[in-house]
C-alpha positions as CSV (number, residue, x, y, z in Angstrom):
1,X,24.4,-5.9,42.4
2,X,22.2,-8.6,44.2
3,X,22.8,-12.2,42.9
4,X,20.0,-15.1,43.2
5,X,22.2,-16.9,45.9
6,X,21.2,-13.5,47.8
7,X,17.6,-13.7,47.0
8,X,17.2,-17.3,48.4
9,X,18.9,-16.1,51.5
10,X,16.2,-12.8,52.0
11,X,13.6,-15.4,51.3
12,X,14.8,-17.5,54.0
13,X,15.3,-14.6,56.3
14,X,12.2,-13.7,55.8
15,X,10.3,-16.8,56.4
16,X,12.6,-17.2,59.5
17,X,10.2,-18.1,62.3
18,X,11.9,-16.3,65.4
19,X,13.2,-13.1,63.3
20,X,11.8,-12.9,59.8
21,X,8.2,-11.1,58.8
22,X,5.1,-11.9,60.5
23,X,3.6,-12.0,57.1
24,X,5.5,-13.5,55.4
25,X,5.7,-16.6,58.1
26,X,2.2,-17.3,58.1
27,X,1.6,-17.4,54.5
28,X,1.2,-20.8,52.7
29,X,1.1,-22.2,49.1
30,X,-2.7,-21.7,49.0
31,X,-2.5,-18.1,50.3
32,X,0.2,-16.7,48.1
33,X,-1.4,-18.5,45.3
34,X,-3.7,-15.5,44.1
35,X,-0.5,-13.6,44.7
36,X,1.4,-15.9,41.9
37,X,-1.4,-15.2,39.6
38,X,-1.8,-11.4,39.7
39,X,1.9,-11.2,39.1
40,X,2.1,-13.5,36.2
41,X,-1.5,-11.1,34.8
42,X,1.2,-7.9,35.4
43,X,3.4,-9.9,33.7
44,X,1.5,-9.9,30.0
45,X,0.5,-6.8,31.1
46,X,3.8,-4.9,30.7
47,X,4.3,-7.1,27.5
48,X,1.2,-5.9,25.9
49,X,2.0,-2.1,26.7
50,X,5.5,-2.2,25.4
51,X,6.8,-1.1,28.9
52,X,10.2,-2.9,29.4
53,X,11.0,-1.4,32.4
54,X,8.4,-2.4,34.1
55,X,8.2,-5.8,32.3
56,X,11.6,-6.4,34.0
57,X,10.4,-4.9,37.8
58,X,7.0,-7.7,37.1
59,X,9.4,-10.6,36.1
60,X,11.4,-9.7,39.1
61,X,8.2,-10.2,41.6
62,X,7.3,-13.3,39.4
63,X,10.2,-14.9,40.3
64,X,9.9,-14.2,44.2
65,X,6.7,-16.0,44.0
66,X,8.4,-19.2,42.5
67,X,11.6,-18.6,45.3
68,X,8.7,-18.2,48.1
69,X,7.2,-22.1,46.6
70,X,10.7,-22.8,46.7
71,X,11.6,-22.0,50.5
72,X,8.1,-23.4,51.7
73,X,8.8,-26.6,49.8
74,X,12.7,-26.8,51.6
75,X,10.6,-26.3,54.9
76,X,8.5,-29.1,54.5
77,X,11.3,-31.4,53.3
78,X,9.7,-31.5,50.0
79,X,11.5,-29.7,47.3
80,X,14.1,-26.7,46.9
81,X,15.0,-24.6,44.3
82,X,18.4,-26.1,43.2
83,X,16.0,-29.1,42.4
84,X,13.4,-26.9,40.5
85,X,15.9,-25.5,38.7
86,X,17.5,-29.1,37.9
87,X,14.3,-30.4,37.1
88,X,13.8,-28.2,34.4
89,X,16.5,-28.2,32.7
90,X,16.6,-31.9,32.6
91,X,12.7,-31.3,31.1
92,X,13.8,-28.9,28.8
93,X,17.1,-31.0,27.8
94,X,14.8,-33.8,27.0
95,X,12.1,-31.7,25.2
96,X,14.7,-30.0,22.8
97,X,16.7,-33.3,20.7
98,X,17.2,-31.3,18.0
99,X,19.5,-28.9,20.3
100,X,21.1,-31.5,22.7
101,X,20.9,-34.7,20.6
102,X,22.7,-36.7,23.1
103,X,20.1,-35.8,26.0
104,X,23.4,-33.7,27.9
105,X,23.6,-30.1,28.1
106,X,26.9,-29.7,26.6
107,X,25.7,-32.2,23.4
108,X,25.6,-30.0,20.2
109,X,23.6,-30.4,17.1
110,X,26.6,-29.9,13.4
111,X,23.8,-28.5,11.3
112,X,20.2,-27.3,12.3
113,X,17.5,-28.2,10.0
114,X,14.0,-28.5,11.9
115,X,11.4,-26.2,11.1
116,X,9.4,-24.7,13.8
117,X,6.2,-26.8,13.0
118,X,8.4,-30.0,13.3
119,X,10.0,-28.7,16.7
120,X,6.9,-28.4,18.1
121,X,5.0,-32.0,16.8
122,X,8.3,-32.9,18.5
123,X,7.4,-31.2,21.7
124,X,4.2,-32.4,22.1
125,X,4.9,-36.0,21.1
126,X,7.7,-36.1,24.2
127,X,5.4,-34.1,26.1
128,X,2.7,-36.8,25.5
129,X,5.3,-39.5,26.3
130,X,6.2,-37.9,29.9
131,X,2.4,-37.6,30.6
132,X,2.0,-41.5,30.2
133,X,5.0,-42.0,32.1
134,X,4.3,-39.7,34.9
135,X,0.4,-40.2,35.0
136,X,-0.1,-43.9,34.1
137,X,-3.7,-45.1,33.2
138,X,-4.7,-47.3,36.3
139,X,-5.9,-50.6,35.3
140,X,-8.3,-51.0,38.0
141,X,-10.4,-48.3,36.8
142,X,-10.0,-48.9,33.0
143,X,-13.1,-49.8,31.1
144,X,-15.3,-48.4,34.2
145,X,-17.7,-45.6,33.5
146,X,-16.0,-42.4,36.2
147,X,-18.1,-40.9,38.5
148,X,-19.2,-37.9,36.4
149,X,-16.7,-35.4,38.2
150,X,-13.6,-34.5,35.8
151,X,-10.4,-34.6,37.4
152,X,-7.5,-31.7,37.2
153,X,-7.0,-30.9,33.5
154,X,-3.1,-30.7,32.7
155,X,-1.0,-28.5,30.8
């Protein structure tokens, strides 16, 4: 059986300039970005039919589109996946309190009393706080009608 450690290494073997897939060399994030959508469509699409099996064969090729990100961001000196991967579950240690109250993974809650509704007013309260945090308001700009053009919306 195949391990992750093995798929970042086909990945790289792959994108290898001198012996990997033509292909898969020239591609970009732009040009596999249709790519990353249609398989997270296929996704839901397995969901909604029931179909298991191939819901696990649609996750698989959803996850080579986040290792392909992955080895194009380690190329360009940007990001790689052991800091995706850490970045998430630092996010998601963060976004969950009433699991890890002490902001560590190994921190454990004695008696669990939140209600889903109060778990998620809690998520989207931190959610809001790491928004501010990551996308501050710039004060130059503040009180100034924009330009008419909307920026990116985010999730």
């Amino acid at each position: 059986m195949y391990s992750l450690d093995d798929l970042l290494y086909l990945m790289a073997r792959l994108r290898d300039p001198d012996t990997g897939c033509p292909w898969d060399v020239a591609q970009s994030y732009r040009t596999i970005a249709p790519s990353t959508i249609e398989e997270a469509y296929e996704v839901v699409d397995a969901i909604e039919r029931g179909d298991q099996g191939h819901l696990r064969e649609e996750l698989g090729d959803l996850l080579f589109q986040v290792i392909f990100y992955s080895q194009l961001g380690k190329e360009d000196g940007h990001f790689d996946f052991a800091g995706i991967v850490s970045e998430l579950v630092a996010k998601l240690i963060r976004r969950h309190p009433h699991v890890f109250p002490d902001g560590t993974l190994a921190s454990r809650v004695e008696d669990q009393a939140s209600v889903p509704t109060e778990v998620k007013q809690r998520w989207e309260a931190i959610k809001r706080e790491e928004r501010a945090q990551k996308y501050p308001p710039r004060s130059s700009s503040a009180g100034k009608p924009s330009s008419g053009k909307s920026g990116p919306r985010r999730a």
